[in-house]
PATORVEX-16941 format. One record per atom (N, C-alpha, C): residue in one letter; x, y, z. Coordinates in steps of 0.2 Angstrom, whole numbers, plus 5000, padded with zeros to 4 digits. Layout:
<recs>
AXYZ/...
</recs>
This chain:
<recs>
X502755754735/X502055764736/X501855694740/X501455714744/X501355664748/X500655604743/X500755544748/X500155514744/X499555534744/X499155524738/X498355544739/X498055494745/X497655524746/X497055464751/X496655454749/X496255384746/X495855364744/X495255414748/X494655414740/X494155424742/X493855504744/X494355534742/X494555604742/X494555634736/X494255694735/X494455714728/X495055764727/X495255734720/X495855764720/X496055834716/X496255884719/X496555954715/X497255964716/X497355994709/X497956014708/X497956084706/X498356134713/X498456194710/X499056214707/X499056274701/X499556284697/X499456374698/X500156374702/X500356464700/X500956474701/X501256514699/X502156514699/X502156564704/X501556604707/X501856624714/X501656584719/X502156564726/X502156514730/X501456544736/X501556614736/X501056634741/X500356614739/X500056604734/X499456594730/X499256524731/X499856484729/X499956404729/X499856384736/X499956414743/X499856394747/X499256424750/X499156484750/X498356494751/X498056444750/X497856454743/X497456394740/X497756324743/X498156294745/X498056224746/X497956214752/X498156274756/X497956284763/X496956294764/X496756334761/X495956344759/X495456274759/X495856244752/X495556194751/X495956104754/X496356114758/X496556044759/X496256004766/X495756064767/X495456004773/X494855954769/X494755994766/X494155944762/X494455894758/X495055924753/X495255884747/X495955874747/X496055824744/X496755804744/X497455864738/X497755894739/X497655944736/X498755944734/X498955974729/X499455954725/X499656034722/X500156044722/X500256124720/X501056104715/X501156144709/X501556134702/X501656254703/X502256234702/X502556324702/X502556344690/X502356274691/X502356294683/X501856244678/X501556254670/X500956214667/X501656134666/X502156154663/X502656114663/X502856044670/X502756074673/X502756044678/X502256014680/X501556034681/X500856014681/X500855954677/X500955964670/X500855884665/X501355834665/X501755874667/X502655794670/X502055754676/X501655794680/X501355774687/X500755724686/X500355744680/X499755714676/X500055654672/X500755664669/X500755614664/X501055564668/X501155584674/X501655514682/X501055464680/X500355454678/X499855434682/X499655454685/X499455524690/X499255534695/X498755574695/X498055554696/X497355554693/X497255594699/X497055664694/X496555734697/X496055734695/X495655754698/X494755764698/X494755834695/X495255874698/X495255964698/X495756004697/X495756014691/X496456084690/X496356144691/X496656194695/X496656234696/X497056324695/X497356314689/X497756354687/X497856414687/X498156454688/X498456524683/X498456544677/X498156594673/X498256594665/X498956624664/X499056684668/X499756724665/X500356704669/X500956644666/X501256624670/X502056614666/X502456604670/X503156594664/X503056544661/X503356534655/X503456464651/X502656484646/X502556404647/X501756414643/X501256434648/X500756464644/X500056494648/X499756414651/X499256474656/X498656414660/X498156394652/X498256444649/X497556434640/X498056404637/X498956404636/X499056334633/X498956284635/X499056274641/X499156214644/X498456174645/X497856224643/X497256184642/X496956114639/X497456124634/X497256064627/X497856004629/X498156014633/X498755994637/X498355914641/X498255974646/X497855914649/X497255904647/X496855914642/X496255874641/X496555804638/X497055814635/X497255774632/X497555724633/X498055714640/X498255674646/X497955644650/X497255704653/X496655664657/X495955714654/X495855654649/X495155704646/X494455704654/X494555664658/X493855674663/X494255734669/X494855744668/X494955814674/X494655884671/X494255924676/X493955964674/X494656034679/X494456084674/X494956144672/X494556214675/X494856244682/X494656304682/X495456364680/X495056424677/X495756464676/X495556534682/X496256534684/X496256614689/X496556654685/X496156724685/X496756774681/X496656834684/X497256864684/X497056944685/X496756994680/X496656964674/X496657014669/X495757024668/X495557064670/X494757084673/X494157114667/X494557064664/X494157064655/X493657004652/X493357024648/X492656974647/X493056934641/X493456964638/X493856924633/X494256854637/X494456854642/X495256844644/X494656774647/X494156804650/X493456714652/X493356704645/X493056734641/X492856674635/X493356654633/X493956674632/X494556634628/X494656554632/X494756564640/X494656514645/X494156444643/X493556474643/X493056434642/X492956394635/X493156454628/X493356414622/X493756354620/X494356374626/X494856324628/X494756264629/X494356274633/X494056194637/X494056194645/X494156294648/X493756254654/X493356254656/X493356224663/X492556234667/X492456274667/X492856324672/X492356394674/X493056434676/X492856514676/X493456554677/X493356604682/X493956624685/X493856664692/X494356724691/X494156774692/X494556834694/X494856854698/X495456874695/X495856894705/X495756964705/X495756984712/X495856964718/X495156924720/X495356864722/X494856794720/X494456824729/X493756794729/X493356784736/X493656714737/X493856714744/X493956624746/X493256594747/X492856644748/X492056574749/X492156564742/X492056604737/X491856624730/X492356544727/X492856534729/X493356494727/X493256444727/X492956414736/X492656354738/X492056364733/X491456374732/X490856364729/X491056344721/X491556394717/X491456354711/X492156264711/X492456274718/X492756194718/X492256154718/X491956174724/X491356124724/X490756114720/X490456164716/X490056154708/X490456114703/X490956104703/X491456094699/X491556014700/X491756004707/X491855914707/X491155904708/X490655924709/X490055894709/X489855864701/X490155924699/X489855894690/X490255854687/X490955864691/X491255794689/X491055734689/X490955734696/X490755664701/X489955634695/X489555704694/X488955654689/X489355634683/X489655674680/X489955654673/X490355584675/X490555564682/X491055514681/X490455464682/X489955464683/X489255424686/X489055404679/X488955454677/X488555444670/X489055414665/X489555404666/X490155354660/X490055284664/X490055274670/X490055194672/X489455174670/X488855214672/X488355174669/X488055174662/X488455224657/X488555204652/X488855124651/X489455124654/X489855064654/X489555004653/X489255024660/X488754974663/X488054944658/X487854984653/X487454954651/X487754954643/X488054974642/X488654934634/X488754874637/X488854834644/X489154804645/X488354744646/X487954764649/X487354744649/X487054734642/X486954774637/X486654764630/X487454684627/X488054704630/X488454664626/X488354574627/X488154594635/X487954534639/X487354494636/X486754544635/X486154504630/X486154484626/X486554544621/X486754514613/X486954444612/X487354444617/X487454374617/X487254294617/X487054304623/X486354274626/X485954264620/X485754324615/X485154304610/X485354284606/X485854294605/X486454264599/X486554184602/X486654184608/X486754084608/X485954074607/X485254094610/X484754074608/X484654074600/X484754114596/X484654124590/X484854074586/X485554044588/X486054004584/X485553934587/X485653914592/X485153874595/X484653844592/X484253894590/X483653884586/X483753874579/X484253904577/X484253894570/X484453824568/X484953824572/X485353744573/X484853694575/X484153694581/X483653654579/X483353654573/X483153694571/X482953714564/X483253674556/X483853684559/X484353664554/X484053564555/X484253544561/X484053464561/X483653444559/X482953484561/X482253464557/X482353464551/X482553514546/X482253514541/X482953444537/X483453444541/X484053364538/X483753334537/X483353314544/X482853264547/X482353264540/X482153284538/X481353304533/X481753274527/X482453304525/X482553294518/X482753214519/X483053184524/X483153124525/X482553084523/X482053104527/X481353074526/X481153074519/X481253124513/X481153134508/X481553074503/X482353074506/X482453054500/X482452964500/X482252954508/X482052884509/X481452864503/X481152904499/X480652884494/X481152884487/X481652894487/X482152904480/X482852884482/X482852814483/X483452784486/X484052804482/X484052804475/X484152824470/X484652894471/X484452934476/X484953004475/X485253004483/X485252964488/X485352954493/X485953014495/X485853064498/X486753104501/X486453164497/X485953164491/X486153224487/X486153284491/X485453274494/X485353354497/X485853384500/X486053344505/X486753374509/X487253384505/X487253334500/X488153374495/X487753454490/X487353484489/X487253504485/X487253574492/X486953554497/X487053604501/X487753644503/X488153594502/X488953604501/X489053644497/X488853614490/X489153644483/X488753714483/X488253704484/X487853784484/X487853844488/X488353824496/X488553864500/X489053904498/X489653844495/X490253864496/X490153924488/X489853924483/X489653954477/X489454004480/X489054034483/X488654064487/X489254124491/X489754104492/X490154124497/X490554154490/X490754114487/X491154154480/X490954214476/X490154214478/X489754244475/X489654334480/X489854294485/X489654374490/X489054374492/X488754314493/X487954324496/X488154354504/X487654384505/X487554404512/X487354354515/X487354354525/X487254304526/X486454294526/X486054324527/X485354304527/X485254274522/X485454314515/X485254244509/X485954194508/X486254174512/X486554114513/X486254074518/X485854084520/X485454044525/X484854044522/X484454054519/X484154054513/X484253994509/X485054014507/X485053964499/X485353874503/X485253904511/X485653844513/X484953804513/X484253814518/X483753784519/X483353784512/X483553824506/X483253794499/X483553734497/X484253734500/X484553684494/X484353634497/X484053634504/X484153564508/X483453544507/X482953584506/X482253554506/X481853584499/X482353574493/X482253584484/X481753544481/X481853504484/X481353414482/X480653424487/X480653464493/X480153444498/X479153454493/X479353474489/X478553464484/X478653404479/X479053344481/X478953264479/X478453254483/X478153294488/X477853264495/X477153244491/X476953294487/X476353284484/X476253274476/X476953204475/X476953144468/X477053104471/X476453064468/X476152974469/X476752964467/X476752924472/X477352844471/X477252824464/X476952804464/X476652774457/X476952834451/X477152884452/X477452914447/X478152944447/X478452954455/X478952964455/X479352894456/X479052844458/X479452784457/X479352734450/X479052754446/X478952714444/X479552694440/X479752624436/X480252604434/X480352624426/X479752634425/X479752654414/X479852724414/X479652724408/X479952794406/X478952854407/X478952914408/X478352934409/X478252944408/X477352954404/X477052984400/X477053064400/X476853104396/X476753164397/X476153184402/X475853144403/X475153204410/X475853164416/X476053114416/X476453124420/X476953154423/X477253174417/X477953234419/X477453294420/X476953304417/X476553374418/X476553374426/X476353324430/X476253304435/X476853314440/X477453294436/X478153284442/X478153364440/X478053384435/X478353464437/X478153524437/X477553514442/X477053544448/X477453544455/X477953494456/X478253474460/X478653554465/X478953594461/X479153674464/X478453704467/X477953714462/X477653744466/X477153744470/X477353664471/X476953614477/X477353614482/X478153614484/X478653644488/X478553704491/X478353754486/X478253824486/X477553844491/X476953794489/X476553814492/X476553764502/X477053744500/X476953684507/X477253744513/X477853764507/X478353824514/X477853894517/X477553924511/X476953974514/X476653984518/X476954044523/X476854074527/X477254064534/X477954014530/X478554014535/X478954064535/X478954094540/X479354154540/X480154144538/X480254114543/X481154094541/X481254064535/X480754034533/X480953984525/X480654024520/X480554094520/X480154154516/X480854144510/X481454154512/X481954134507/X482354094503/X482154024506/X482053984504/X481453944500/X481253964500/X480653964496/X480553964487/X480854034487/X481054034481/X481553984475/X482153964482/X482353914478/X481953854475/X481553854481/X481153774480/X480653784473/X480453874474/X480153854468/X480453864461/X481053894461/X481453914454/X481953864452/X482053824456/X482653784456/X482753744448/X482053734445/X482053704439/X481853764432/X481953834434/X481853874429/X482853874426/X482653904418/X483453904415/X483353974413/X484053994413/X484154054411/X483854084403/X483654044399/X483454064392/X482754054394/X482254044399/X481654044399/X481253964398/X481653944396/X481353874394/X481253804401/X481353834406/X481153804410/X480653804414/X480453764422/X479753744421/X480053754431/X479053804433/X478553794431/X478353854428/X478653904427/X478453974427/X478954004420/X479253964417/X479653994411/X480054064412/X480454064421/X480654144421/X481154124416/X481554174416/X482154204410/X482854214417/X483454234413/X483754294418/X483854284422/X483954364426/X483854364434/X483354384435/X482654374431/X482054364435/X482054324439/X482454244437/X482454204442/X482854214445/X482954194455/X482954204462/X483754204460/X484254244463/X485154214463/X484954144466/X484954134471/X484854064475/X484654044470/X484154024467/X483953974462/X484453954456/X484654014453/X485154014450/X485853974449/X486053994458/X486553964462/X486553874462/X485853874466/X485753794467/X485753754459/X485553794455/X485453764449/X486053754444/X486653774447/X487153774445/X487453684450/X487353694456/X487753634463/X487453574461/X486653594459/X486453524456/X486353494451/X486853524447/X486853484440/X487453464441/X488153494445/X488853454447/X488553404449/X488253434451/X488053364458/X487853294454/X487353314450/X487053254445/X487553244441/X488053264439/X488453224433/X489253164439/X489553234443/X490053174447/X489653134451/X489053124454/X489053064458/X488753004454/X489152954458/X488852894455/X487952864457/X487752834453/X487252794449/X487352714451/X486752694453/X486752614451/X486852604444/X486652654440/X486752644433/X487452664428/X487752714431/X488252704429/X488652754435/X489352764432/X489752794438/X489752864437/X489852914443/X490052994440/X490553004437/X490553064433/X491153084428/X491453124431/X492153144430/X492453224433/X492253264435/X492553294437/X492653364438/X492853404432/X493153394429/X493353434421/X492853404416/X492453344416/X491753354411/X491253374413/X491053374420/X490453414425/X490653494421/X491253524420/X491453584422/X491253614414/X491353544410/X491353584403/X490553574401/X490153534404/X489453524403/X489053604405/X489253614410/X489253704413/X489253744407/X489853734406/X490153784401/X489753794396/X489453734394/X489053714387/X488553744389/X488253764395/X487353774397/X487553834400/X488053854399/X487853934402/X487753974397/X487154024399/X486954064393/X486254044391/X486053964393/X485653924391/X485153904397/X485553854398/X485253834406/X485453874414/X486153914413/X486253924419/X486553984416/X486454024424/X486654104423/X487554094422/X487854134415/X488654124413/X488954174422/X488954204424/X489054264431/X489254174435/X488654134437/X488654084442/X489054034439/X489154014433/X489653944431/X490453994429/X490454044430/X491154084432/X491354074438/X491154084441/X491354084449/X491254004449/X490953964448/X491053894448/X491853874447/X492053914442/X492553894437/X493353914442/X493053974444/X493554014449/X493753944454/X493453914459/X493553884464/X494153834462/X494453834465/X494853774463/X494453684464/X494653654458/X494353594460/X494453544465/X494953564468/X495053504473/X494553544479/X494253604481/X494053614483/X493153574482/X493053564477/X492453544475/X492353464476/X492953454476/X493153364476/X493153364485/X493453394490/X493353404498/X492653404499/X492353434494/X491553474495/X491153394496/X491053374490/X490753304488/X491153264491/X491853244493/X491953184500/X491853194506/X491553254507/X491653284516/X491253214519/X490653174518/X490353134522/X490353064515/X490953064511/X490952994507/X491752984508/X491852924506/X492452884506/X492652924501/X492252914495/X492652914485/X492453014486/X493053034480/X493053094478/X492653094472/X492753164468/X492353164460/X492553124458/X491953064454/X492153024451/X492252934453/X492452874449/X492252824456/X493152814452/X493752794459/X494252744455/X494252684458/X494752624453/X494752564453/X495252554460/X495152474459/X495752464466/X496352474468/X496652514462/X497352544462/X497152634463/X496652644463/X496752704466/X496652764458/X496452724453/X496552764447/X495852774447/X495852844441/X495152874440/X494652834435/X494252814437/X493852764430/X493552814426/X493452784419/X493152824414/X492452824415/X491952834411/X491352854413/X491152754410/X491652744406/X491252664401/X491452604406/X491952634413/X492352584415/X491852564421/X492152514423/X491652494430/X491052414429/X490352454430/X489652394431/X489752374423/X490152334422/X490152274414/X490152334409/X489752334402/X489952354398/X489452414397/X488952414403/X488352474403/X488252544398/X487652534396/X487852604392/X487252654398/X487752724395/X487552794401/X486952804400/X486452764396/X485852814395/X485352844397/X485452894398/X485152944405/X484652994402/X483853004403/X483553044401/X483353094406/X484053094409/X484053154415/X483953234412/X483853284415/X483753324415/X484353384409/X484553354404/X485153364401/X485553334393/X485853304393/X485953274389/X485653204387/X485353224382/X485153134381/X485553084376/X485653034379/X486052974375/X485652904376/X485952864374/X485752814370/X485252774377/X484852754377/X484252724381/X484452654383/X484252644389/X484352584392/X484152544391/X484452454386/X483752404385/X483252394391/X483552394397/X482952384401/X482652444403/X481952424406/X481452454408/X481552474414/X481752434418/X481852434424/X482452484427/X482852504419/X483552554422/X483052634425/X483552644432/X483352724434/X483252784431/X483652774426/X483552834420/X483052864419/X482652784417/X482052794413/X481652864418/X481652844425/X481152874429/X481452944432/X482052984429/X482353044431/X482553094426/X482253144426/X482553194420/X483653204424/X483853214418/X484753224419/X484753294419/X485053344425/X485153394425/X485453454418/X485553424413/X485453464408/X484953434401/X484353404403/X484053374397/X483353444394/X483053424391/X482753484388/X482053454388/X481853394395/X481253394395/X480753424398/
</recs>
C-alpha cells in the first residue's frame, strides 16, 4: 500500500471480491486517499500497523469473520474511525443489526456510485466535526487546567500572605508575655501534626492552623496592669483575663477566612466535663479544633522551659494527659496523641529550637524537673496542677493559670 498523503482523508475499503474493491477505490481515490483489505482479518492487521483511517468501508457477508463481527473490532483499535456496511442482503433487519453494531450508516447492493459518494462524504464530514469537537474539548480541559492552576498559585499566594500577617500579629502579641516566647508557633506544630492523626480535612486544618496561631489574640483587650502583673490575681481580675476568648472571638467576626478559626480562639479554654471557661460547653459541643488545640497546648505548657523552672518530658507531659482525659480533655484526642510516636513530638518542639522535650545538662543528659536554676521549687498556678507556691511575688507563676489547674 502505498503512503497516505498528508491532509487527505483516509478510507479503507473491505470486500473479498477484487472487482468491488477496485470499483470502489477507483470511485473514490481522486478525492481520498483510499486502501482496500480482501478480508475483516486483514483489515485489523492494517489498523493495528498504526495506520489511521478516517473511513471504513466494508462488506457484511464475507469469508472468515463478518463486516458485524469485525465492527466491535475496530471500534476497538480506532474508536474515532467511522464504519459504513455494504450488503446484499435487502432487509431492514440486516441495517439495524449494522447500526446496533456500531455503524455509521448502511448501504445496499447493488449500491448507486453517486449514492456511495454522498454517504462517504456525510460520513467524513461528521467525522471531521467529531474530530473538531475532541480537540476543542482538549483545548479547554487544557485551558480550565491552565487557570486552576494559576488560581491555585494565587490562592496559595494569598494564603501564605495571610499566613505572615497573622505570624506577624502573634509575634506582636507575644511581645507583651515574654514569658511564653515560640509558644504560638510550637503549638501550631503540635496541633497540626494531631490534626493530621486525626483525619481533619484540609479546610479545617487550616482553621486549626490560624486558631492555634492567633488563641491568645483577645489578650489584646487585658490591661497590662493585669496580664502582666507580677502577684497573684484577684478574682474580678481572672473574671477579667477570662473574657479573653470571647474578646478574640469578637475581634475575628466577620472574617471570612478566619470563620474557622475562630472557634478555636474562643473554645480553646472550655474542658471536656464542662467546667471550663467562657461558656462551660461539655463534649463535642466544644469545636474538634478547640479540643485538639487544647490537647498541643497543655504539651506545650508542661515540656517547655520557664524562667521558673525547666520542662518535663515527654512521658510526664503524656501521663498528665492521660490523667485529664475524660476531664479536661477529649479521651478520642489524648489517644491519637499517645499514637504518635515521641520523637516525633520532640522534632515538632525543636524544629526552630536548639533543645528537645525537656532542658539537658552539659553532658547531654536529661534533667529532672528539680535539676537546673538552684534548688527552685515548680510552683505553678498554671492552669493544672497546683503545687507548692513560690516565696517570691515576683515568680511568673504567680501571673499564669498551668494548663491543667482548675481555676
Amino acid at each position: 500500500m502505498e503512503e497516505m498523503k498528508k491532509g487527505r482523508a483516509r478510507i479503507l475499503i473491505i470486500d473479498d471480491e477484487p472487482a468491488v474493491r477496485n470499483v470502489l477505490c477507483d470511485l473514490l481515490g481522486e478525492r481520498y486517499e483510499c486502501a482496500g483489505a480482501a478480508s475483516a482479518q486483514e483489515a485489523l492487521a492494517l489498523l493495528r500497523a498504526s495506520t489511521r483511517f478516517d473511513l471504513v468501508l466494508s462488506d457484511i457477508m464475507m469469508k472468515g469473520m463478518s463486516g458485524l463481527e469485525m465492527i466491535p473490532h475496530v471500534r476497538s483499535i480506532s474508536p474515532d474511525t467511522l464504519i459504513i456496511m455494504i450488503s446484499g442482503a435487502q432487509t431492514i433487519e440486516s441495517a439495524v443489526d449494522a447500526l446496533r453494531a456500531g455503524a455509521f450508516d448502511y448501504i445496499m447492493k447493488p449500491f448507486d456510485l453517486h449514492l456511495i459518494e454522498r454517504v462517504v462524504a456525510r460520513a467524513l464530514e461528521h467525522q471531521a466535526l467529531l474530530t473538531a469537537k475532541r480537540h476543542y474539548e482538549n483545548y479547554l480541559e487544557e485551558l480550565v487546567r491552565q487557570r486552576t492552576e494559576e488560581l491555585n498559585r494565587a490562592f496559595n499566594a494569598l494564603e501564605n500572605s495571610y499566613r505572615t500577617t497573622l505570624k506577624a500579629l502573634a509575634v506582636a502579641l507575644e511581645t507583651r508575655d515574654a514569658e511564653t516566647h515560640g509558644h504560638s508557633e510550637r503549638v501550631v506544630r503540635f496541633s497540626l501534626r494531631l490534626g493530621r492523626e486525626m483525619n481533619l480535612p484540609r479546610d479545617q486544618m487550616r482553621a486549626l492552623e490560624f486558631g492555634a496561631l492567633l488563641h491568645d489574640i483577645g489578650k489584646i483587650g487585658v490591661p497590662d496592669a493585669i496580664l502582666r502583673k507580677p502577684g497573684p490575681l484577684t478574682e474580678r481580675e481572672w473574671a477579667a483575663m477570662r473574657e479573653h476568648p470571647l474578646l478574640g472571638q469578637k475581634i475575628l467576626r466577620g472574617i471570612e477566612f478566619l470563620e474557622g478559626a475562630a472557634a478555636v480562639v474562643a473554645e480553646h479554654h472550655e474542658k471536656w466535663d464542662g467546667t471550663g471557661y467562657p461558656r462551660g460547653l461539655c463534649g463535642e459541643k466544644i469545636d474538634i479544633k478547640a479540643r485538639i488545640f487544647a490537647v498541643a497546648d497543655a504539651f506545650d505548657a508542661v515540656v517547655s522551659n520557664r524562667v521558673y523552672r525547666n520542662g518535663k518530658t515527654y512521658q510526664a507531659a503524656l501521663e498528665e494527659l492521660k490523667t485529664g482525659a475524660g476531664r479536661q480533655f477529649d479521651p478520642e484526642v489524648v489517644a491519637a496523641f499517645e499514637r504518635i510516636p515521641p520523637e516525633e513530638w520532640k522534632t515538632a518542639k525543636s524544629k526552630d529550637e536548639s533543645e528537645g522535650i525537656g532542658t539537658k545538662d552539659e553532658s547531654g543528659r536529661m534533667k529532672s524537673k528539680d535539676e537546673g536554676e538552684g534548688t527552685r521549687d515548680e510552683g505553678t498556678r498554671e492552669e493544672g496542677v497546683t503545687t507548692r507556691p513560690e516565696p517570691s511575688r515576683f515568680h511568673p507563676s504567680r501571673c499564669r493559670p498551668h494548663p491543667f489547674a482548675t481555676v
